[in-house]
Kinemage of the C-alpha trace (Angstrom):
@kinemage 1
@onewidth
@group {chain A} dominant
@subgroup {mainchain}
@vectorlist {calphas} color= white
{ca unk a 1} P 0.000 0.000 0.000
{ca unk a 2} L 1.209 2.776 -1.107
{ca unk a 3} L 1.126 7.171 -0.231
{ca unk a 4} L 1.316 6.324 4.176
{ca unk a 5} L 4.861 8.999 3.864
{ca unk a 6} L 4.498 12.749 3.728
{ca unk a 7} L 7.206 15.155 3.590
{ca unk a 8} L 10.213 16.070 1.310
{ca unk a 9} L 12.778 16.747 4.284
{ca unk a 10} L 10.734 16.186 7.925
{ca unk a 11} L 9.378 12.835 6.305
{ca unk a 12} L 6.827 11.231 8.492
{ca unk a 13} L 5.239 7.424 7.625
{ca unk a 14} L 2.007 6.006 9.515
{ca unk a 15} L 0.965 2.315 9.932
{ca unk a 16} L -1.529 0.528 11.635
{ca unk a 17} L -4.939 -0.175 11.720
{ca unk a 18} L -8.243 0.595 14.492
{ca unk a 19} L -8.183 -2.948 15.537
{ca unk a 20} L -4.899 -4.194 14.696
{ca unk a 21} L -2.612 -4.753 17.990
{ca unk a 22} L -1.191 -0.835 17.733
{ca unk a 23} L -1.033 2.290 15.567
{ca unk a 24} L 2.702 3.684 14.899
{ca unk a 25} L 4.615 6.603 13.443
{ca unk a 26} L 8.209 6.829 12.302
{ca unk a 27} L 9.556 10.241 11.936
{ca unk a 28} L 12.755 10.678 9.574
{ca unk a 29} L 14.830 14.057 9.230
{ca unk a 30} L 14.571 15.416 12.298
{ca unk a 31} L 17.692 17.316 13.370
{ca unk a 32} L 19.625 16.434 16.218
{ca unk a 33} L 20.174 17.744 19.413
{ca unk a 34} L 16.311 18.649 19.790
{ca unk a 35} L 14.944 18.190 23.288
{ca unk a 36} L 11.781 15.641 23.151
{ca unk a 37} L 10.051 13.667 25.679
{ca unk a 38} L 7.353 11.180 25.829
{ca unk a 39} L 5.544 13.939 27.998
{ca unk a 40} L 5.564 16.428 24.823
{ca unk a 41} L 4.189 13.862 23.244
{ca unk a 42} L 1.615 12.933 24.993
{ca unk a 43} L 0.262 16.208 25.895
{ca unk a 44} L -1.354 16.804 22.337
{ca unk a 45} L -2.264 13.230 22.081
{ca unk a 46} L -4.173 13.809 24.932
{ca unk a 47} L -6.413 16.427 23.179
{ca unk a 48} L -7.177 14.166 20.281
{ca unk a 49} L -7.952 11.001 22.846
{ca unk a 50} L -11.556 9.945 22.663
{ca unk a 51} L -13.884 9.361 25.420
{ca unk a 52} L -13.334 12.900 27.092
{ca unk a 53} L -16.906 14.210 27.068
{ca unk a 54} L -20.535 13.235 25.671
{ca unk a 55} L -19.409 14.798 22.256
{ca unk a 56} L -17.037 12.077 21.586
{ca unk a 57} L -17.315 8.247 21.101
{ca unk a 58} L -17.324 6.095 24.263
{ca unk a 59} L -14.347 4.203 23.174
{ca unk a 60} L -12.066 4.131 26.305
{ca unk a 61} L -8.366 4.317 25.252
{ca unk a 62} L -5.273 5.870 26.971
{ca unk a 63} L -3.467 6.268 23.593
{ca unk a 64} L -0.094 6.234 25.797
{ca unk a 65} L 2.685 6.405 23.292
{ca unk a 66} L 5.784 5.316 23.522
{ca unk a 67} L 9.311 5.948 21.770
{ca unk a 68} L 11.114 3.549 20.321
{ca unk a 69} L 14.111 5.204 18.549
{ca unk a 70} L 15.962 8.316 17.515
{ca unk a 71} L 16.020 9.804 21.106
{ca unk a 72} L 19.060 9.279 23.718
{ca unk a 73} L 18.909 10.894 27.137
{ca unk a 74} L 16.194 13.565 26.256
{ca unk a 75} L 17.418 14.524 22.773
{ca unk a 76} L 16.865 13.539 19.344
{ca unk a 77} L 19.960 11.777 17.597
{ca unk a 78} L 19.117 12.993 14.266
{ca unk a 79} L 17.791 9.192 13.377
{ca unk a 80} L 14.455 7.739 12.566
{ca unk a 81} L 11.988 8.619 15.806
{ca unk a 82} L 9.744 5.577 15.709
{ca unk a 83} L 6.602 6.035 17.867
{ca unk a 84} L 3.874 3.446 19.398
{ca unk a 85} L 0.517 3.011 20.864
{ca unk a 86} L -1.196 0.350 21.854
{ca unk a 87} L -4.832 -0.079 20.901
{ca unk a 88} L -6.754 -1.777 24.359
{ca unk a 89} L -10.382 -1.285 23.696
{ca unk a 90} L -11.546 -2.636 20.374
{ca unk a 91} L -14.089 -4.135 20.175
{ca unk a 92} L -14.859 -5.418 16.736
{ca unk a 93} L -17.413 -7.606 17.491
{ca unk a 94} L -19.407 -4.563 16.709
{ca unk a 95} L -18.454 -4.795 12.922
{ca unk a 96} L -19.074 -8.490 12.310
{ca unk a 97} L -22.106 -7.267 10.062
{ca unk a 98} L -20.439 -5.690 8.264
{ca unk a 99} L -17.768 -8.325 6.785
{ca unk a 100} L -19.999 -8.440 3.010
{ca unk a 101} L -21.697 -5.047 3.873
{ca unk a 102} L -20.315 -0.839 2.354
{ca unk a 103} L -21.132 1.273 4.864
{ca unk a 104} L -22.712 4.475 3.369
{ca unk a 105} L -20.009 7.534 3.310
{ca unk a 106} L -17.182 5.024 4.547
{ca unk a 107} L -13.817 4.200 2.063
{ca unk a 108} L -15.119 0.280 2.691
{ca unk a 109} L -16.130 0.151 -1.552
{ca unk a 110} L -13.334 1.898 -2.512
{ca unk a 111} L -10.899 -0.131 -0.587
{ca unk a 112} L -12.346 -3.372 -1.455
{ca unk a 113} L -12.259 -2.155 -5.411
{ca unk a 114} L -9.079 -1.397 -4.844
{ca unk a 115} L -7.711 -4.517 -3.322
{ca unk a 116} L -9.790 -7.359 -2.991
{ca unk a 117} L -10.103 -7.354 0.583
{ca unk a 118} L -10.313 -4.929 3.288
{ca unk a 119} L -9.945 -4.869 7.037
{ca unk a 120} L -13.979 -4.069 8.067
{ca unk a 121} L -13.186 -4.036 11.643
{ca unk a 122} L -13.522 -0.017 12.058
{ca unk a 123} L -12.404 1.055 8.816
{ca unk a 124} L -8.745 -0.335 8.854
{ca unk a 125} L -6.242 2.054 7.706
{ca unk a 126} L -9.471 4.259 7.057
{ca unk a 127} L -9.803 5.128 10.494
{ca unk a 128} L -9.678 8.090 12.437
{ca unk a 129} L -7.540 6.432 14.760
{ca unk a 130} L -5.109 6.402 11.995
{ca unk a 131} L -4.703 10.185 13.293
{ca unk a 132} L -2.808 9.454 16.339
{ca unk a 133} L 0.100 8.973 14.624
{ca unk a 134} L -0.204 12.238 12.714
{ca unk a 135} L -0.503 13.855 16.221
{ca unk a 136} L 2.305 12.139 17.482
{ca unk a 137} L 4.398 13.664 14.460
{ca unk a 138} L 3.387 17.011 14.584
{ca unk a 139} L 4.420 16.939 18.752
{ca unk a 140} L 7.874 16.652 16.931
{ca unk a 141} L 7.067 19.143 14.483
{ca unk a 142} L 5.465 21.499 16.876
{ca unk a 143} L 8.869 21.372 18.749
{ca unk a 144} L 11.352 22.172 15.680
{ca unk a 145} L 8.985 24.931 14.960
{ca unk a 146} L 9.426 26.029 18.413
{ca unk a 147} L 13.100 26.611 17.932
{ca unk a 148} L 12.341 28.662 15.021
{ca unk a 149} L 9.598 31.071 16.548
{ca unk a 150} L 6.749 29.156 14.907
{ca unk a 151} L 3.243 28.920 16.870
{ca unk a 152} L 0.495 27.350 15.707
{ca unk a 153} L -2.717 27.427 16.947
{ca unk a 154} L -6.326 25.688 15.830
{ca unk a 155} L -9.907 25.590 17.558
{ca unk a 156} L -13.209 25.045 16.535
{ca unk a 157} L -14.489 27.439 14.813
{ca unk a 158} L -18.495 25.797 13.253
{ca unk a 159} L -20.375 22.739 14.017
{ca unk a 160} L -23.014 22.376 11.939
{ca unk a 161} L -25.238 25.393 11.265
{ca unk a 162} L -23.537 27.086 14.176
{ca unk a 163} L -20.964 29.216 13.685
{ca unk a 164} L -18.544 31.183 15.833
{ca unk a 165} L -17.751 34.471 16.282
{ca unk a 166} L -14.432 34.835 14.019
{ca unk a 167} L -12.783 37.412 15.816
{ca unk a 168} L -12.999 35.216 18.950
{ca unk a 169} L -9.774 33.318 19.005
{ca unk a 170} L -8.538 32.472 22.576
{ca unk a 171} L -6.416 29.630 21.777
{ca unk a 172} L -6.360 29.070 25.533
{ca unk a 173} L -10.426 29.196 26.416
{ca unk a 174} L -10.692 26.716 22.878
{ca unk a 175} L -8.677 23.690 25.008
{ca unk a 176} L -10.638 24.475 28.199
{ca unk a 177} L -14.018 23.685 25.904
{ca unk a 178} L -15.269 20.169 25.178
{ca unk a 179} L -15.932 21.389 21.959
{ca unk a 180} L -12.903 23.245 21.653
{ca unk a 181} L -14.454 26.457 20.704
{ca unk a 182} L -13.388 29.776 21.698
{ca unk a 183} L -17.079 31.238 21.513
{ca unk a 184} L -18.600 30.213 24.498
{ca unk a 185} L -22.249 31.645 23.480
{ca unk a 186} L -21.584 29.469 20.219
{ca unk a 187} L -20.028 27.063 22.273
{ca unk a 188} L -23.272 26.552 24.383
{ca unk a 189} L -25.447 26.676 20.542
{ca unk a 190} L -23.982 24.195 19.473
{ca unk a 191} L -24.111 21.897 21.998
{ca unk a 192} L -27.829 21.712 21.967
{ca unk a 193} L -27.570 21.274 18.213
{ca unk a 194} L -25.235 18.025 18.570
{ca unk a 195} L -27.557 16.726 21.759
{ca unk a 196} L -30.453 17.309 18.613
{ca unk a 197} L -28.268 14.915 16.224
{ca unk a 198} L -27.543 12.398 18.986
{ca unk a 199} L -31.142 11.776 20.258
{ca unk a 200} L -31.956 11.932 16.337
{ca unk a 201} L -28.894 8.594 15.701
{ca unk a 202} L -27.479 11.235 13.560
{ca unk a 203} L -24.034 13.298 13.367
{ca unk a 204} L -23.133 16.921 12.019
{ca unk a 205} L -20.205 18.175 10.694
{ca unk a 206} L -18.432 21.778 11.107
{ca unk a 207} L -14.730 23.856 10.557
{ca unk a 208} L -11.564 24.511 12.241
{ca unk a 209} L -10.256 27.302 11.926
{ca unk a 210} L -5.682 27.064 12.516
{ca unk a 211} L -4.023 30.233 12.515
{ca unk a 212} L 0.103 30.207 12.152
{ca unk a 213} L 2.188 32.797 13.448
{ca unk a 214} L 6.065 33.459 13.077
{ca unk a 215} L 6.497 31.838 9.497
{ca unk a 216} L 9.222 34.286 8.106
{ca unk a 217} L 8.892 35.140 4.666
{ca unk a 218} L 9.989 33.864 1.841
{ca unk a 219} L 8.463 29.776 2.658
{ca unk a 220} L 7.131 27.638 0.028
{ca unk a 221} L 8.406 25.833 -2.624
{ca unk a 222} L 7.163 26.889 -6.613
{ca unk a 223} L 5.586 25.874 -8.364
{ca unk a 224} L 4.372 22.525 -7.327
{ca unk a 225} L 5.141 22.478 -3.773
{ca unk a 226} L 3.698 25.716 -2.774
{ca unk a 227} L 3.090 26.534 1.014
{ca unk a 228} L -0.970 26.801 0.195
{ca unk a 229} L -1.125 23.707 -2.302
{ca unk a 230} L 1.118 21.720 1.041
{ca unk a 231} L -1.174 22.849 3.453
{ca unk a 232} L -3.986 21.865 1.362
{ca unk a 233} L -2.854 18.727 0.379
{ca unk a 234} L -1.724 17.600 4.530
{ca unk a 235} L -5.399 19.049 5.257
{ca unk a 236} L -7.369 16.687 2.424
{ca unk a 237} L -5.295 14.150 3.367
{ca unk a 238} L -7.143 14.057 6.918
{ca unk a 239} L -10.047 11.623 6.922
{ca unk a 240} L -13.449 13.495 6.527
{ca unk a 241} L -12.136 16.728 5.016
{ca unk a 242} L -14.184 18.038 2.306
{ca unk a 243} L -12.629 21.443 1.636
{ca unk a 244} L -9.957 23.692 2.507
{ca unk a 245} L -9.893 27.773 2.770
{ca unk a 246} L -6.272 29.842 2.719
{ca unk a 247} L -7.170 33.711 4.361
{ca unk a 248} L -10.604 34.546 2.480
{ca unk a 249} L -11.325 31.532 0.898
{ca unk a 250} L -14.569 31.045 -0.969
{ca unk a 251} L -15.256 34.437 -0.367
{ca unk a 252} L -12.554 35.646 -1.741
{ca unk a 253} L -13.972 34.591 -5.434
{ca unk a 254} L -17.088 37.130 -4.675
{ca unk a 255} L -15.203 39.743 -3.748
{ca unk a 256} L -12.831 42.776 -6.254
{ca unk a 257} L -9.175 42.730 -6.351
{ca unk a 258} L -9.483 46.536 -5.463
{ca unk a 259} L -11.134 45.151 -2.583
{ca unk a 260} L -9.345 41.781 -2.170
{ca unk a 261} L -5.254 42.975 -2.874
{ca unk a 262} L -3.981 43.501 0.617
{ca unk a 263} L -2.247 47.120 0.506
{ca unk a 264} L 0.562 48.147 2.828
{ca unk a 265} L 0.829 51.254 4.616
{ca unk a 266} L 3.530 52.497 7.047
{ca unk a 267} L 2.644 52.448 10.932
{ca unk a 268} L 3.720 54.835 13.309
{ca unk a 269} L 6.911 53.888 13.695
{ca unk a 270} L 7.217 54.179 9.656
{ca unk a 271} L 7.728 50.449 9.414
{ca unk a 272} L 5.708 49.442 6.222
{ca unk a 273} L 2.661 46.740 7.162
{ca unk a 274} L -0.016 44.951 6.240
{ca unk a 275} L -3.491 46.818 6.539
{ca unk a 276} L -5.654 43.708 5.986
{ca unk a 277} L -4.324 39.820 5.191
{ca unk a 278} L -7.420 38.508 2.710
{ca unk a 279} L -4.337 36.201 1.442
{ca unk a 280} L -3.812 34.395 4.742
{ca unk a 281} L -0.224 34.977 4.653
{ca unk a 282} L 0.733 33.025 1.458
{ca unk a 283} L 1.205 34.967 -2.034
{ca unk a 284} L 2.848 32.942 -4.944
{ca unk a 285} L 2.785 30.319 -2.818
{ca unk a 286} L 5.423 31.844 -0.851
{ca unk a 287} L 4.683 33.064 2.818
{ca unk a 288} L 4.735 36.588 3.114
{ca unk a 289} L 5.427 37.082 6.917
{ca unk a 290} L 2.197 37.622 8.136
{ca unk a 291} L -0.303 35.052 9.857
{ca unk a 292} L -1.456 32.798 8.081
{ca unk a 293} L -5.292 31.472 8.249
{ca unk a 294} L -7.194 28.152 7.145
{ca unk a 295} L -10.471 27.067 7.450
{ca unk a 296} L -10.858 23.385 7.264
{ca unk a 297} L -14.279 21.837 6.523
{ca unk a 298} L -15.372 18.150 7.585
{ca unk a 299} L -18.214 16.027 6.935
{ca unk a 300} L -20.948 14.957 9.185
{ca unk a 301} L -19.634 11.484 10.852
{ca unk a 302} L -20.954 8.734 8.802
{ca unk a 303} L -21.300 6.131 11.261
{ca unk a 304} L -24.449 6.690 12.562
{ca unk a 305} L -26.931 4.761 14.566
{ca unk a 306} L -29.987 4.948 12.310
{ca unk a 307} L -30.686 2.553 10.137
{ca unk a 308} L -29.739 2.621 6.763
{ca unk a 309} L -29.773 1.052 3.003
{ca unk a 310} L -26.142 -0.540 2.572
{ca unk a 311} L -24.990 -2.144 -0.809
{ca unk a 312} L -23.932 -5.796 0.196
{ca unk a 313} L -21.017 -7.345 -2.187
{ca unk a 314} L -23.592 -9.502 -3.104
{ca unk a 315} L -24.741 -6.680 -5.362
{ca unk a 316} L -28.108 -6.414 -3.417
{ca unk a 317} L -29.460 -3.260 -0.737
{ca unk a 318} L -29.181 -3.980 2.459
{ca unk a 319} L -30.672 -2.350 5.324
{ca unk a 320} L -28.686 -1.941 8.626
{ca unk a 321} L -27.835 -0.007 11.727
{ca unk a 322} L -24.044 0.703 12.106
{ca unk a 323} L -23.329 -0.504 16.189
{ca unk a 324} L -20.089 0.181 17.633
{ca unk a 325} L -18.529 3.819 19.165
{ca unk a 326} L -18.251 6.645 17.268
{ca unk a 327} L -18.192 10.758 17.386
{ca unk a 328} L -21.482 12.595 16.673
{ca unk a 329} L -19.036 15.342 15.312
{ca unk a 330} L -15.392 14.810 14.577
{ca unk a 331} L -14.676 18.412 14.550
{ca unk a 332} L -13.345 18.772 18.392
{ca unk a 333} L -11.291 16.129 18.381
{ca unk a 334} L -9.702 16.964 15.002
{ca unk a 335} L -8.577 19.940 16.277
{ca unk a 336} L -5.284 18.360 16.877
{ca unk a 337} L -4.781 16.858 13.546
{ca unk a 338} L -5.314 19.616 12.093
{ca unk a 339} L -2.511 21.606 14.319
{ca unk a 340} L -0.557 18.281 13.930
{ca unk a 341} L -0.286 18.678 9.892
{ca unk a 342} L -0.066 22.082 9.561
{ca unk a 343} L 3.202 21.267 11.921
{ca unk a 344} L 4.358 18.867 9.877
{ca unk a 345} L 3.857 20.864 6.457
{ca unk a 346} L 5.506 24.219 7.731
{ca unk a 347} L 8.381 22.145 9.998
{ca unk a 348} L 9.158 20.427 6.382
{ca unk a 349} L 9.041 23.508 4.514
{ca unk a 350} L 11.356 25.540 6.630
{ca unk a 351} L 13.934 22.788 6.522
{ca unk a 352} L 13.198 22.906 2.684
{ca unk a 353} L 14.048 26.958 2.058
{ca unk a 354} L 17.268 26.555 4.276
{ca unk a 355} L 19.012 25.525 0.872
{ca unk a 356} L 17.006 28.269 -1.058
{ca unk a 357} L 19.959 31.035 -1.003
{ca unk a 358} L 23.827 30.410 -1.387
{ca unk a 359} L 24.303 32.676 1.810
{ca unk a 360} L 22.407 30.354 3.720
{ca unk a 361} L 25.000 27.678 3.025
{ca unk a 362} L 28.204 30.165 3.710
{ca unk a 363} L 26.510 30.467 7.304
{ca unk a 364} L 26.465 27.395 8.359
{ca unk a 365} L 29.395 26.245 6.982
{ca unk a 366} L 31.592 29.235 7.110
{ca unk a 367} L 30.675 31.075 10.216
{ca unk a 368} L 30.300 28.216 12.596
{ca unk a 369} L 31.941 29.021 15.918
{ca unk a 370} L 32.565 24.943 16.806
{ca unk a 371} L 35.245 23.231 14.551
{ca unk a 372} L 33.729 20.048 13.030
C-alpha cells in the first residue's frame, strides 16, 4: 500500500490499523540535538484522545505512546523517531455485520475495489484512529517549529449550522471547551444542536479554523510544492475533510481585487505593514510574513446509529444499523490533527528553504563558531 509517507525533508510514515494490535509513526529528518520527551508527546495526544466528554465516542483508550528510537537521554539523535501506541479497547465484534456489507459515506467500496479485501473491523487504515500517529508527528514538528519562533494554533471554529464568532480566538479558552471552541455563546449553541443529532442517531459536521504565526517570509516551494497547495494537500489528506480555505477563501472569489489585494501602509513607527491579510499569509505560494489562516471543513460522521440502506457485495441493498462507538461530530477532536499537519507541512518547509539562497550555506558552513 502505497502514499502512508508525507514530507520532502521532515518525512513522516504512519501504519496501523483501528483494531490491529497498535497504531505507529516513524519520523525521519529530524535534526539532532532537539529536546523531546514522551511527555511532549503525549500532551497533544491527549487532546485528540476519545472518550473525554458526551461529544465524543465512548471508546475508552489511553493512547499512551511510547518511543522507540531516535532519542538518547532527552534529545533527538538525528535518526528515525519511531513512535507506538497500543490499541486496548476494540471491540470489533461490533463490525461483524459488516464483513460483506459498504457502509454508506465510509472508504469500505473503494478499498475493497481497490484490493480485494479490506480490514472491516472499524475502517482499517481508514480510520480516524489512523490520526494518532499524525498527532504524534506534529508533537515533533510542533517542537522544531518552536526553535524557530513558529506557533500554531487551531480551535473550533463551526459545528453544523452554528458558527462562531471569528474574531474570537482564545487559543487558551478553545482547550478548556469540550468542543474546543473559543465562543462560548456558540459554544453553548452548538451543543444543543449536537444533543439534537444524537437523540436523532445522527451526526453533524463543522470547521476549524488554525491560525500560524512566526512563518518568516519567503516559505514555500514553486511551483508545485507551494506553502498553500502543502497545506492543502496535509489538510485533504485528513479523513473526513471536504474542503480547505487559505485567508478569504470562498469568499474571496465574490469579492474585487481593489477590494481583495492587501495594501501596505507604514505604521507609526514608519515600518511598512499589512493593513488587511485577505491572502492568509501566502502569495505565490510563498509566505509573506504575516499570519497565516485556514479554514478546514469536515463532513458529518458517517457512522451513525440509524438505520440505513447498505450495498452488500452480493450486489443487493441492504438495510442496517451501524453498532459500535463513534463521534457525533469529529470536529473537536480533530482539532489536533489539524494543528498536527499544519506542523508537519511548515516544519518540512522551513527545513526545505534553508538551501534556497547560497548565503544560507556560507553560514552554516563558514561562520560556525565549533570546529567540526
Amino acid at each position: 500500500m502505497g502514499g502512508s509517507i508525507y514530507g520532502r525533508l521532515f518525512r513522516v510514515s504512519t501504519w496501523g490499523e483501528s483494531h490491529g494490535p497498535a497504531v505507529g509513526v516513524t519520523v525521519d529528518g529530524c535534526p539532532a540535538g532537539l529536546v523531546l520527551t514522551t511527555e511532549m508527546i503525549q500532551k497533544d495526544l491527549d487532546r485528540r484522545r476519545p472518550g473525554q466528554s458526551r461529544f465524543t465516542t465512548a471508546r475508552q483508550e489511553a493512547d499512551e505512546v511510547e518511543i522507540l528510537s531516535g532519542v538518547f537521554e532527552g534529545k533527538t539523535t538525528g535518526t528515525p523517531i519511531s513512535m507506538i501506541v497500543r490499541n486496548k479497547d476494540q471491540r470489533s465484534r461490533d463490525y461483524g455485520n459488516l464483513a460483506v456489507l459498504y457502509r454508506p459515506g465510509h472508504a469500505d467500496l473503494g478499498f475493497d475495489s481497490k484490493y480485494g479485501f479490506r480490514d472491516y473491523r472499524g475502517g482499517g487504515r481508514s480510520s480516524a484512529r489512523e490520526t494518532i500517529a499524525r498527532v504524534a508527528a506534529g508533537a515533533v514538528a510542533r517542537a522544531v517549529l518552536d526553535q524557530a519562533g513558529v506557533r500554531i494554533g487551531a480551535f473550533t471554529s463551526a459545528i453544523g449550522p452554528v458558527t462562531a464568532d471569528e474574531n474570537m480566538t482564545d487559543y487558551c479558552a478553545a482547550q478548556e471547551s469540550p468542543l474546543r471552541m473559543a465562543d462560548p455563546k456558540a459554544e453553548e449553541e452548538a451543543a444543543a444542536y449536537l444533543e439534537k443529532c444524537i437523540r436523532e442517531q445522527d451526526s453533524c459536521g463543522g470547521q476549524v479554523t488554525c491560525l500560524i504565526d512566526g512563518v518568516p517570509a519567503g516559505v514555500g516551494e514553486p511551483v508545485f510544492d507551494k506553502l498553500d497547495a502543502a497545506l492543502a494537500q496535509a489538510m485533504m489528506s485528513i479523513g473526513a475533510v471536504k474542503a480547505v480555505e487559505v485567508g478569504d477563501g470562498v469568499s474571496a472569489s465574490r469579492s474585487r481585487g481593489s477590494l481583495n489585494n492587501d495594501i501596505y501602509a507604514e505604521n507609526m513607527d514608519g515600518v511598512p505593514v499589512k493593513c488587511t491579510n485577505h491572502s492568509g499569509g501566502i502569495l505565490g505560494g510563498i509566505s509573506d510574513g504575516s499570519r497565516i489562516r485556514l479554514r478546514v471543513s469536515f463532513k458529518p460522521t458517517p457512522s451513525i446509529a440509524a438505520e440505513q440502506p447498505m450495498l452488500g457485495r452480493d450486489g443487493k441493498i441492504h438495510r442496517e444499523s451501524i453498532k459500535g462507538r463513534h463521534d457525533p461530530c469529529v470536529v473537536p477532536r480533530a482539532v489536533a490533527v489539524v494543528e498536527a499537519m499544519a506542523a508537519v507541512t511548515c516544519a518540512d518547509l522551513l527545513l526545505c528553504n534553508m538551501s534556497s539562497r547560497i548565503e544560507y550555506v556560507r553560514r552554516i558552513y563558514n561562520n560556525s563558531e565549533e570546529t567540526i
